[in-house]
Steps between C-alpha positions, in 0.01 A plus 500: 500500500643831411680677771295869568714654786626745270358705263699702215505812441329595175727632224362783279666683182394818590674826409558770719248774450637847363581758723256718431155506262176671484198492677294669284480530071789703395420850378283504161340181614170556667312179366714234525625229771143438621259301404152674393241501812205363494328839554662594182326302238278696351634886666478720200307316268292722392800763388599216246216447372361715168211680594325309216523172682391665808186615340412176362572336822251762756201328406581157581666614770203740646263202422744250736509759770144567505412122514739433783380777662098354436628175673609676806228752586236512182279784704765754524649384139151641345482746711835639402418443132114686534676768672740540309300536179269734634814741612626498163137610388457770717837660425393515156161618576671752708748639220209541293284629766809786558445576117140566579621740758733683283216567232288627741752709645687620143101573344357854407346755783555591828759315740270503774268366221735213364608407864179433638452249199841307531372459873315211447774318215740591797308344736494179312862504461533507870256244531725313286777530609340450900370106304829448379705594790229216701527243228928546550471460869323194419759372238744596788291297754427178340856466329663542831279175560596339194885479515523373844248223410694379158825483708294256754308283274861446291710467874302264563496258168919566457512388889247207452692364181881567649401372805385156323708443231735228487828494702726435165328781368655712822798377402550617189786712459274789306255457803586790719485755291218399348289507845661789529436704206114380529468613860688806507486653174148336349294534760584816564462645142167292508385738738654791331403446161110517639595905546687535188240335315241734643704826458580377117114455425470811672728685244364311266127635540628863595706508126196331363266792647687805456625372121139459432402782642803733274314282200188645568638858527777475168628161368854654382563609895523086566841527263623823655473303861732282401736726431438610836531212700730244319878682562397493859404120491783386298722705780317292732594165383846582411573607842326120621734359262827716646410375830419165429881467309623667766395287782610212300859643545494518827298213636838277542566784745184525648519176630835489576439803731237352689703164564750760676196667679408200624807347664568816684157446700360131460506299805712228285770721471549712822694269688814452240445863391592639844770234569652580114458853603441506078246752525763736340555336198118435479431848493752600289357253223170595624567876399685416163196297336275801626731798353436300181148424564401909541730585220286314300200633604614850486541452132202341411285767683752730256404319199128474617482897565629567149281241327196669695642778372514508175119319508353787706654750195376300224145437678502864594601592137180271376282647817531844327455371132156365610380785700662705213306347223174512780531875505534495111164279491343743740617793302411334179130429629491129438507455882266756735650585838339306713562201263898639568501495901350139448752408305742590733417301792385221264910547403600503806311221660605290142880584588463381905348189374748426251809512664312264789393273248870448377627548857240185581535307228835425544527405868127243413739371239812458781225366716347249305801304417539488928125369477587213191818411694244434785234334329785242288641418836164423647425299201876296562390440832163367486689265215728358756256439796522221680315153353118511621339167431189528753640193693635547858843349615368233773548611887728204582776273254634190596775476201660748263679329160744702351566359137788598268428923582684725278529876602697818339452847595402779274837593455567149305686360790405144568465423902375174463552157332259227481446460867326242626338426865235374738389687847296321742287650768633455830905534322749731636718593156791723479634652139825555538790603228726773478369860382321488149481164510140534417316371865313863564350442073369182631380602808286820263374222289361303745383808630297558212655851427698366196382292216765221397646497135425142482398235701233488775387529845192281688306516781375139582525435161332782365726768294522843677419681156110370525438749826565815525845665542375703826336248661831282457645780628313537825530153582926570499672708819813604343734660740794700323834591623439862398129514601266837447576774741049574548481812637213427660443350919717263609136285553445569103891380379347165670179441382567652151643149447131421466361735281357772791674759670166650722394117655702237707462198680707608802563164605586395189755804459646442862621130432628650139705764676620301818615222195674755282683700836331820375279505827767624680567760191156620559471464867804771515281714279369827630154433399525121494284340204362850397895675413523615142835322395582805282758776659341708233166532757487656856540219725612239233769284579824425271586094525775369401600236199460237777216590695309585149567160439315350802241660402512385172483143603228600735317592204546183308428269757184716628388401153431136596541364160533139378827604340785690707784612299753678663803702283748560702301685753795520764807598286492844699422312832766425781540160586319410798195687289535291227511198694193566743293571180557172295474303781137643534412472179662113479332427828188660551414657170565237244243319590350106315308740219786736419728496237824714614760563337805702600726701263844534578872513403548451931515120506400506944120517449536214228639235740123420648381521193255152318688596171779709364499576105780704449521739201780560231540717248091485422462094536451273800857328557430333795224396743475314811518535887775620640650221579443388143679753373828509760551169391474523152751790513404713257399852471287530778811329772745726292276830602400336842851420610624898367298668714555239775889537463428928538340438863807208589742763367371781698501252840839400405639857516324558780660211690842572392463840618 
């Protein structure tokens, strides 16, 4: 048997590093050396995007919103649309009602005369205008209402499908930001893109109203508004553009900036920052990537105040053709005066709701492709649930059959190779095998959170695909050697394990927490059973990595399943822990209708075990007791005697000292 007293030292080819090297992208470089955010994908869109495309996109996209929006809350979605009709109405009414006024006004005879007949076309524009400003407070009203309810209804479906889909799915390397980008950025231009959508069909109406109303007065003053209005909105998207290119420069540093924010105040960090005493260089990088960051902004708001600029000169120059050529038409008699001062609100309403409407239209574009992203990932997810057949997992097993199971990762890296078992209710089995050997796959699989490549699992004979993934699922307590960190009661991180965190069976959760040592974990507790185990709350408690794990354990066996599975639930434990716990769960909790099974690459637990398979390199290489497998002198003696030989050493140094 090989001799393990000593280990050797590992040999490595690397180079020294150089003496000095940068931190940050040299100077020039503001895009590179990071990888794009999530938050990034779609930033800008719109400012690449021709403004034909745009166009032909804002009716699908206003259609999509307002259907979403229908879903979530369909009384304040027609309300919204009603009111928002009727506004657009009655400021068209009004414009022509403030004609009516001005003829009444600019007519032959007295002014006393002419006065006291505009009174009552003035009075309806104030009566309009009194409507309007009502039917905008309701817009206001009922779309405050409307966003908040989209963002729920969609919260709630993203959380219902993440929370459910499959664990391989999880694991996909593409996962996080994909979660990510839904939750952060989708949901929250869901609920944004409810406004914008409004305030577009707003603009929309108010340009439709006022350009009708300029049509009524003088068809050729609809081609002198553009003139008016256009320099201004192509200086509007130009400068969107500017600072959409520009952010792209700097978002490298951007990030980079708020890494450095964050190590000179997160918890993590504080210790080994004050020991380093490295705040100085911190802050000296810290001020470098912001001297570049607000020298870049300074010259976009530069550029930005030019390009504005030069639009307000050109719209100004086309502001004074078209009142120009309105004085000529007044002059000239094809227009009367009254007919003129209409004209020149209807102008000035037309050139408000212009530069909205292009203002709008851009960001519903940005917004909508937030809103897709959503939807597609929704539509992923609810592709990749978890396998619903309508048949329930039974409440007890007396035998699992492993047969031939295959099982790679998304990443193409093959874990497993045709393994092949059987587990008996009432058996006591220990995986063992050295790290990546592929014992925590198998211990997913039978699990039910991953789906083998090939091969097949049974329950009594019946294969595990004919129930349903959950309920296979909820008949597993899988207890993990990093296990979730619930910041909820220390009462809830125990009956979680269960499915409910407001309900226990205290007597139930008392023998699960005297088992798993986390009774005295709680019992030292300010607030006992009811302490938040969260420093982030008053009065919550901070465990550590071993105490977390006792109540991990708790949590698994307060479960009570038919099939225990515990991952290496102790690696963080000290000894006399570790020991107390799987002799309770050997003893007391693995009872004649329990299947347990322990995962470890600590051989001590596996000596009581009924049956050892031990794992290599993703295939069974050996299986037996423990005495089975010392004498046959393989694998399993070669690890067993190592870590043997480490304790002997350690007593033999002791003695000779």
């Amino acid at each position: 048997m090989t001799d393990r007293t000593t280990v050797p030292a590992p040999r490595s080819a690397l180079p020294a590093p150089p003496a000095s090297a940068a931190s940050a992208p040299e100077s020039g470089d503001l895009t590179g050396h990071v990888n794009k955010g999530y938050w990034e994908t779609f930033e800008g869109q719109a400012s690449r995007t021709g403004v034909l495309t745009i166009l032909r996109s804002l009716p699908g996209i206003v259609r999509q919103v307002w259907v979403t929006a229908w879903r979530a809350d369909p009384r304040a979605a027609v309300l919204v649309a009603v009111l928002q009709l009727v506004s657009a109405v009655l400021a068209s009414a009004g414009l022509l009602a403030s004609v009516n006024v001005l003829q009444r006004v600019f007519a032959d005879g007295a002014s006393g005369t002419r006065i006291r007949a505009a009174l009552p076309a003035l009075a309806v524009v104030a009566g309009l205008l009194l409507v309007r400003g009502l039917m905008d407070t309701g817009i206001a009203h009922w779309q405050a209402r409307l966003g908040p309810r989209v963002r729920q209804e969609l919260e709630a479906q993203l959380l219902a499908l993440t929370s459910h889909v499959g664990l391989d799915v999880v694991d996909d390397p593409g996962w996080a930001d994909d979660v990510r980008r839904a939750y952060d950025r989708g949901l929250y231009f869901a609920k944004e893109s409810v406004g914008k959508t409004i305030e577009l069909v707003s603009a929309l109406l108010a340009l439709a109203g006022a350009a009708g109303v300029l049509g009524v007065l003088h068809p050729l003053l609809l081609i002198l508004l553009l003139a008016a209005v256009l320099p201004k909105g192509a200086a509007s998207v130009t400068s969107v553009r500017k600072g959409y290119l520009s952010a792209v420069r700097q978002s490298s540093l951007r990030r980079r900036i708020l890494h450095f924010s964050w190590v000179l105040y997160e918890r993590d960090t504080a210790a080994e920052l004050r020991t380093s005493t490295a705040q100085g260089a911190l802050l000296a990088e810290h001020e470098a990537l912001a001297t570049r960051i607000s020298d870049e902004e300074v010259a976009l708001g530069t550029d930005q105040a030019r390009t504005a600029l030069v639009g307000r000169a050109l719209g100004g120059l086309g502001l004074f053709a078209t009142y120009a050529v309105l004085a000529w038409m007044l002059g000239a008699g094809w227009l009367p005066l009254a007919a003129g001062g209409g004209a020149y609100f209807a102008i000035q309403a037309s050139q408000s709701a212009l530069l909205r409407v292009v203002i709008a239209a851009h960001l519903v574009f940005e917004n909508s492709l937030w809103v897709r992203d959503l939807a597609n990932f929704q539509d992923a997810c609810r592709r990749r649930l978890p396998r619903t057949t309508g048949r329930l997992a039974p409440a007890a097993v007396k035998e699992i059959t492993v047969t031939d199971v295959a099982f790679s990762y998304p990443q193409g890296k093959q874990a497993l190779h045709g393994v092949s078992f059987t587990l008996r209710a009432g058996q006591k089995i220990a995986f063992v095998g050295r790290n990546g050997s592929g014992k925590s796959t198998m211990s997913r699989i039978l699990a039910g959170l991953y789906e083998p490549s090939a091969g097949s699992v049974h329950w009594d004979g019946t294969r595990v695909t004919d129930y349903d993934s959950e309920s296979i699922q909820g008949r597993v307590a899988l207890v993990l050697q990093d296990p979730g960190h619930w910041p909820l009661t220390a009462l809830a991180n125990v009956t979680i394990g269960a499915g409910t965190i407001n309900s226990a069976e205290p007597e139930r959760a008392l023998r699960a927490v005297r088992a798993s040592g986390a009774d005295q974990v709680i019992e030292g507790l300010d607030h006992g059973w009811s302490t938040i185990l969260s420093p982030q709350f008053e009065g919550g408690a901070e465990l550590s990595d071993g105490n977390w794990s006792k109540i991990a354990c708790a949590r698994g066996l307060y479960q009570n399943a038919p099939v225990l599975i515990m991952d290496e639930p102790t690696a963080s434990m000290d000894p006399l822990a570790e020991h107390q716990l799987f002799q309770a769960v050997l003893d007391d909790y693995a009872g004649p209708e329990t299947i347990t099974v322990l995962v470890s690459h600590r051989l001590g637990p596996a000596v009581a075990c009924d049956l050892i398979l031990v794992f290599d390199e993703g295939r069974i290489a050996e299986s037996g007791t423990h005495h089975d497998l010392m004498a046959l002198g393989g694998i399993y003696a070669d690890m067993f005697e190592t870590q043997a030989a480490a304790y002997r050493t350690g007593t033999d140094r002791e003695d000779a000292a």
